[in-house]
N, C-alpha and C positions, 0 to 999 in steps of 0.2 A: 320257578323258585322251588326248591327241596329241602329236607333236610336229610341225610343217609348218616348210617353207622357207621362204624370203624371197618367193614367186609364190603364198601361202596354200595351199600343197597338204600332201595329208596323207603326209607320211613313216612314221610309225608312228602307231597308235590302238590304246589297251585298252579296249575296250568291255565293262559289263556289269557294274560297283557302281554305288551309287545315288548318285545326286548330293549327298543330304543330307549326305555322307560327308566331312570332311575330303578334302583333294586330293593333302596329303602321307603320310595315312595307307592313302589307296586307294593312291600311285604304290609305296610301300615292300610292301606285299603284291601289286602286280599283276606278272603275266607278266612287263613291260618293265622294271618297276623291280629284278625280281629280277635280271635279264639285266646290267642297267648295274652292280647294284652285285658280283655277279659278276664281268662284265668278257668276260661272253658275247656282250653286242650289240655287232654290225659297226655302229664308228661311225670317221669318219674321221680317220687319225692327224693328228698334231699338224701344224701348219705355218703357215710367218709371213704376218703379214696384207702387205696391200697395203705395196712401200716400206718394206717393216719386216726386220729379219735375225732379232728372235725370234721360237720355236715358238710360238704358242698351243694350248692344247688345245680341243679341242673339247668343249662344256658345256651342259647343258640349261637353261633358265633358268625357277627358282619363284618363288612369292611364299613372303610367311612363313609359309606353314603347314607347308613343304617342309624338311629338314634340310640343313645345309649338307654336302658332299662332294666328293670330287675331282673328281666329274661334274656335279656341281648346284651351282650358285650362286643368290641371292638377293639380294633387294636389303638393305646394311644395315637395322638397325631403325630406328625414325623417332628415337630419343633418342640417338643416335649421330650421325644423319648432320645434323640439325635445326643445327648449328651448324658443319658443315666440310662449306665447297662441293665439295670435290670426293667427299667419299660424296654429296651431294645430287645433283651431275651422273649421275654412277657409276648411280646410284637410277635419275633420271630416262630413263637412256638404256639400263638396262636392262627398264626399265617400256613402254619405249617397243617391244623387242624382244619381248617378251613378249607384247603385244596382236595379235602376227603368229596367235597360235594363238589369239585371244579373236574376233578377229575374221572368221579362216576358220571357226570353231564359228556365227558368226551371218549369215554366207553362207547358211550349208543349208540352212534355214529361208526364205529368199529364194527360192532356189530351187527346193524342197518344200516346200514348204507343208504338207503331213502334219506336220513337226518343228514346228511354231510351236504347238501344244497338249500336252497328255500324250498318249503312246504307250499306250493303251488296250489294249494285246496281250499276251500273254505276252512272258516277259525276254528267251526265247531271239528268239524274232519281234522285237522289239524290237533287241536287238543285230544280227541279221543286218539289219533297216534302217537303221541307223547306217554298222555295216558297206559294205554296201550305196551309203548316200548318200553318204559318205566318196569311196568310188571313183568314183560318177560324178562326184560334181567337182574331182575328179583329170583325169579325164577330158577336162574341158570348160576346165580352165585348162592342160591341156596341147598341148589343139587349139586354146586365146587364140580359144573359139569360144562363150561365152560365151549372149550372145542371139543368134548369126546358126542353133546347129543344135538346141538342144534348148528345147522350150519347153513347161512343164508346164500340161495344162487340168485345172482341176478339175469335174468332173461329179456334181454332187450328193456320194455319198461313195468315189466312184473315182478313182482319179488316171492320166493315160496321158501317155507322152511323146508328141510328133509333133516332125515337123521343121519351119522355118519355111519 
């Protein structure tokens, strides 16, 4: 579970329930979820978007499996919105925000190539390389260095970075 910017990087991650898990059932028992619904996570207070004079708050954004809350929003249900464009828009352009963390999740594995199978290790081994992968590609979209500094060779079952 993550949340990332607008540059695909990782802002927060809880790593370490299984994926078979509901995603709103894992975020309401994990570390972060506890924090937001607390009101313990440093997240950034309100303020107006571009051109605009009102606050917004700031909100994570779920699919349905997520409960709705002051923090979490989702997209209407589909028998709600299936007839009034603007929950449809609302939907789609939140669907579209959304896919910022679906698709720095499908980065990593681009990058490592360890992550494109099962994690064959223990959980703990396993979350420190999540861990782990998370931050180097923080890393490497914070250096905007993408393919020029790091480049993974895979050697039979070892993996080593070099630089190009």
């Amino acid at each position: 579970m993550a949340n990332v910017d607008p540059e695909y990087k990782f802002i927060c991650i809880d790593v370490g329930d299984y994926g078979k898990n509901s995603d709103g059932g894992i975020f309401e028992t994990s570390a972060m979820g506890r924090k937001f619904a607390n009101e313990t996570m440093n997240i950034p207070t309100n303020r107006p978007l571009a051109d605009e004079n009102e606050e917004i708050p700031c909100v994570l954004i779920g699919d349905e499996a997520f409960t709705l809350s002051p923090y979490l929003t989702r997209p209407f249900p589909y028998r709600q919105a299936r007839n009034d464009n603007s929950k449809e828009r609302f939907n789609y352009h939140l669907c579209r925000a959304r896919r910022l963390v679906e698709n720095a999740f499908l980065i990593l594995p681009h990058k490592w190539r360890l992550f494109f199978r099962p994690l064959e290790v223990k959980v703990q081994t396993a979350t420190k390389l999540v861990k782990a992968g998370c931050v180097l590609h923080n890393l490497l979209r914070t250096r905007n260095t993408d393919e020029q500094f790091l480049h993974l060779q895979e050697n039979s079952n070892t993996y080593s970075f070099t630089s190009s």
